[in-house]
N, C-alpha and C positions, 0 to 999 in steps of 0.2 A: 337595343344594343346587345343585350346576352342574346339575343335569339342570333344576329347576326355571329358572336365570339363562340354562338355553340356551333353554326352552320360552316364553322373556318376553323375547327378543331379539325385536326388531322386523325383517321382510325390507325390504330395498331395493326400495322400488315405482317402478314406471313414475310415479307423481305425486310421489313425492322427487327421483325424477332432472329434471322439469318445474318442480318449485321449485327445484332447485339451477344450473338451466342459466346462468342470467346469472353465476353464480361458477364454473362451469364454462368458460365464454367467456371470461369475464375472466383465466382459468388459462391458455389455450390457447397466446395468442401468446409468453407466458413460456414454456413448456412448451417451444412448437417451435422458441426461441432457441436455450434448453439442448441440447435434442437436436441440432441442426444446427453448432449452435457449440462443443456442449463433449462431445459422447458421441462423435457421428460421429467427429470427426478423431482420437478417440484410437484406432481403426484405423492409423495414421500410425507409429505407439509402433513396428510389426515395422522402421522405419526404421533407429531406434536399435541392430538389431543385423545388419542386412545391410551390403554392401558394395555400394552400390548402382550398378549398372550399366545407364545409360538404354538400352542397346539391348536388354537384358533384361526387362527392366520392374522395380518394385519385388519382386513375389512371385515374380520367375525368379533376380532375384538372388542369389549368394551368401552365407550366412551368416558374420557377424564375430565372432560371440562376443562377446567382453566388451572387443573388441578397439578399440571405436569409445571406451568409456568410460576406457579410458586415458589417452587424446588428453590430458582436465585434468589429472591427475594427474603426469603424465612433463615436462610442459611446466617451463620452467625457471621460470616467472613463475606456477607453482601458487601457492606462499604468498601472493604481494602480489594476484592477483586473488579469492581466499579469503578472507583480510585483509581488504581494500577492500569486499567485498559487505557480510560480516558486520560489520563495524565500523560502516560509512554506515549500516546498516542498523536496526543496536540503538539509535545515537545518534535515528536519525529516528524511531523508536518512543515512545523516551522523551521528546525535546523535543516533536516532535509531539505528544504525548500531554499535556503539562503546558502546553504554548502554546493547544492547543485549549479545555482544561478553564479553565484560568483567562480565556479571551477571551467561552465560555460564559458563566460564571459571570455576566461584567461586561456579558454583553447581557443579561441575566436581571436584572439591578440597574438597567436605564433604564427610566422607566414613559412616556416618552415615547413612542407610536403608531410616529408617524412619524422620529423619529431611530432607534429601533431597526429600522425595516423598511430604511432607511436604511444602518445600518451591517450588518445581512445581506448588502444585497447588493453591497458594498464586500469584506466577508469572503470573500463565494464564489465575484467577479467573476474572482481573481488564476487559481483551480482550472480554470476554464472556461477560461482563454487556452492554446492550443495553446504545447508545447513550444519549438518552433519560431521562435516570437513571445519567448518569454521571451528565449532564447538570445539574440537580435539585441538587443534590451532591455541583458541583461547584459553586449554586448558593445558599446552603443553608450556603460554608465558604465567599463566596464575597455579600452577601447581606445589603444593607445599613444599614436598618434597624436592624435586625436579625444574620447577618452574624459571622461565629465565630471569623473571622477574625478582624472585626470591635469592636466586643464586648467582646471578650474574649485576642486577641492580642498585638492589637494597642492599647486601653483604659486600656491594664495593663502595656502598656509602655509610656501609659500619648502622648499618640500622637491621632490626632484627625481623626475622623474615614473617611474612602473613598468613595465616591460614584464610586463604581469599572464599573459599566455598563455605565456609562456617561465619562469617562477615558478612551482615548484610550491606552495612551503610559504606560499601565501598558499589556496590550491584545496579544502582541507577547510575552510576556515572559509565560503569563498564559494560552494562544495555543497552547507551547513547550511542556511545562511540564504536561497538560492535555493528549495529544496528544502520548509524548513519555511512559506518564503513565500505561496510558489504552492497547496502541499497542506493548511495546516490548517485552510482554511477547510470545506473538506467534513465534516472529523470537528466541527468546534465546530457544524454545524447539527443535527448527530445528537445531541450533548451538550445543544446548546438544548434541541430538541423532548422531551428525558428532564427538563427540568428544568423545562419549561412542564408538564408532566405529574406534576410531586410536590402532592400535599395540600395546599393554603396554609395549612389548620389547623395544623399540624406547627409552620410558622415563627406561627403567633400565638400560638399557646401555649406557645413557645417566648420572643416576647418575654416574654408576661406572666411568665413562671418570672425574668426580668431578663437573659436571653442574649443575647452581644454579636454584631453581624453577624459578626465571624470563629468562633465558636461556632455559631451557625447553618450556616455553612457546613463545618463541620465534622462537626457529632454529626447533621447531619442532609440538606445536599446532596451532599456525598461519598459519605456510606452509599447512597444512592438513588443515586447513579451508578456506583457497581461493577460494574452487570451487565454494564453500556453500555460500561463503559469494561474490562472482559473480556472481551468478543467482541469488539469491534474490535481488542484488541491480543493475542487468538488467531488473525485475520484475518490480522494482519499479520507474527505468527510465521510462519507458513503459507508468506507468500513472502519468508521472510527472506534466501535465499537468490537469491532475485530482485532484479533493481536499475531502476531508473526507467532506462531504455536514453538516451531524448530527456538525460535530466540531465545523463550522463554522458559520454557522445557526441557529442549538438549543443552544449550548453553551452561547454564549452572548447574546442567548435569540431574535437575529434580534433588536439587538438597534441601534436605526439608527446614533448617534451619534461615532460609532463605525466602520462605514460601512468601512472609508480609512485602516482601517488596517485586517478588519474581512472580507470584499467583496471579492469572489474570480470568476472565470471564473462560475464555476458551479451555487455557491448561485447569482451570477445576472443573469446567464439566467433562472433561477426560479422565479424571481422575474420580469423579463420580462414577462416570460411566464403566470405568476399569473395576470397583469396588461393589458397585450396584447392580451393574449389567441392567440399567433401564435406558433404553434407546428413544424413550416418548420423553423424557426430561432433556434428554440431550440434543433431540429437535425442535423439543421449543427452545431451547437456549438458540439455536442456531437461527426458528421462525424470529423469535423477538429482537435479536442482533440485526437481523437483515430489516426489518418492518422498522427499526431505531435509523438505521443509515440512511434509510427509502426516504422516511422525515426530514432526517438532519441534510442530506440533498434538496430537497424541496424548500428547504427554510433557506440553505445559504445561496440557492440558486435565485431565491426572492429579494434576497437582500443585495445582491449582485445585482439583478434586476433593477432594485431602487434606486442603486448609485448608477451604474452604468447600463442603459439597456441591451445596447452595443456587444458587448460581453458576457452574455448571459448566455445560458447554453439551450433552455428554450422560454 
């Protein structure tokens, strides 16, 4: 029977490769992203264990051993920067994840043309503003002096104003909401175009059975969005141990009063890096963060696997 399925395979002609050329092309310049962007520099990886010596060059260098990946681990401020990634991190998944689906949903319920293209691009204007921009944003409403908050809020509710960047235990609420602000409009258009894409039969057959709109969106827009909403939140396992650098960083502006709840893996090894100038410790932070995600992808894509196989990514 193989002998027969191999003698009825079709060869690759020179006129397959002439019809496939336009998607050939279309591959290309993605192609040569990846390579130049994400293959080439993991060359860079033998960093993470020399001791890098510029009059040496990288590959005259001495070898460190496992001596560079110490660095996080011995540091006195390993738990609270550990803490900080994964905490921020699981929370932004899950609000993210429930603020996108449910703002999905309610653009999927406007039959209005023009107020839905409308509030698209109100959704995904906040994602597109440079970090940068936000920060100065967030610092022109929490400003001591200046802020609106201080001077137009609290002082109209006769309460006395905040020094917000000297305050920590105001900064995890104001991280959340900065954070889920600016980013969930990218995943709610990926939620849209899965839920422009369900069967409209489903929900009229659905009314006629006498199903109420929260029923519809239950037995039948949620099921249709699992796949969607399981590959992006195995995307974002992947870099759980990564943290939006600009957030964390520019945001509170690097006030150092702030550092136990604003420090994360990434903003201290920059600021290692800034102090130390060792680029072998700051690549293993970055080798051991990626080789952490590679894991925690592989773990929740098994357990996904166990409950549903269906939806698993492979």
């Amino acid at each position: 029977m193989s002998a027969v399925a191999g003698n009825t395979r079709k060869k690759f002609s020179w006129k397959d490769f002439r019809r496939c050329l336009p998607l050939y092309l279309m591959f290309l310049p993605g192609a040569l992203y990846l390579i130049l962007n994400n293959y080439i520099p993991m060359g860079g990886l033998i960093i993470a264990f020399k001791r890098v010596n510029w009059n040496k060059g990288i590959l005259g260098s001495d070898w460190a051993g496992l001596s560079n990946f110490t660095y996080l681990f011995k540091t006195k401020d390993a738990w609270i920067i550990t803490r900080n990634t994964l905490g921020y991190n699981l929370i932004f998944i899950v609000l993210g994840t429930l603020v996108a689906i449910s703002v999905a949903i309610l653009l999927n319920e406007i039959k209005c043309t023009v107020l839905k293209k409308t509030y698209q691009t109100v959704i995904l204007l906040p994602y597109l503003i440079s970090m940068v921009v936000v920060s100065y944003l967030v610092y022109a409403m929490l400003s001591a002096e200046n802020g609106f908050i201080n001077l137009t809020i609290l002082k109209g509710l006769g309460l006395e104003s905040i020094s917000w960047y000297t305050e920590p235990k105001y900064w995890p609420a104001i991280l959340i909401i900065v954070h889920t602000w600016k980013s969930f409009g990218y995943n709610c258009i990926l939620y849209y175009a899965t839920l422009v894409g369900i069967d409209r039969g489903y929900y009229e057959a659905a009314v006629i059975d006498g199903a109420s709109r929260w029923q519809q969106i239950r037995h039948i827009t949620l099921p249709e969005l699992t796949p969607t909403i399981i590959t992006l939140t195995l995307m974002s396992i992947g870099k759980i141990f990564y943290s939006d650098f600009g957030l964390f960083y520019q945001v509170p502006m690097d006030s150092g009063p702030l550092y136990d709840v604003t420090n994360t893996i990434d903003t201290y090894v920059y600021r290692g890096l800034i102090r130390l100038n060792d680029v072998g410790m700051s690549s293993a932070a970055g080798f051991y963060q990626s080789m952490v995600g590679f894991v925690l992808v592989l773990l929740a894509n098994w357990v996904v696997k166990k409950i549903s196989e269906e939806n698993a990514l492979f």
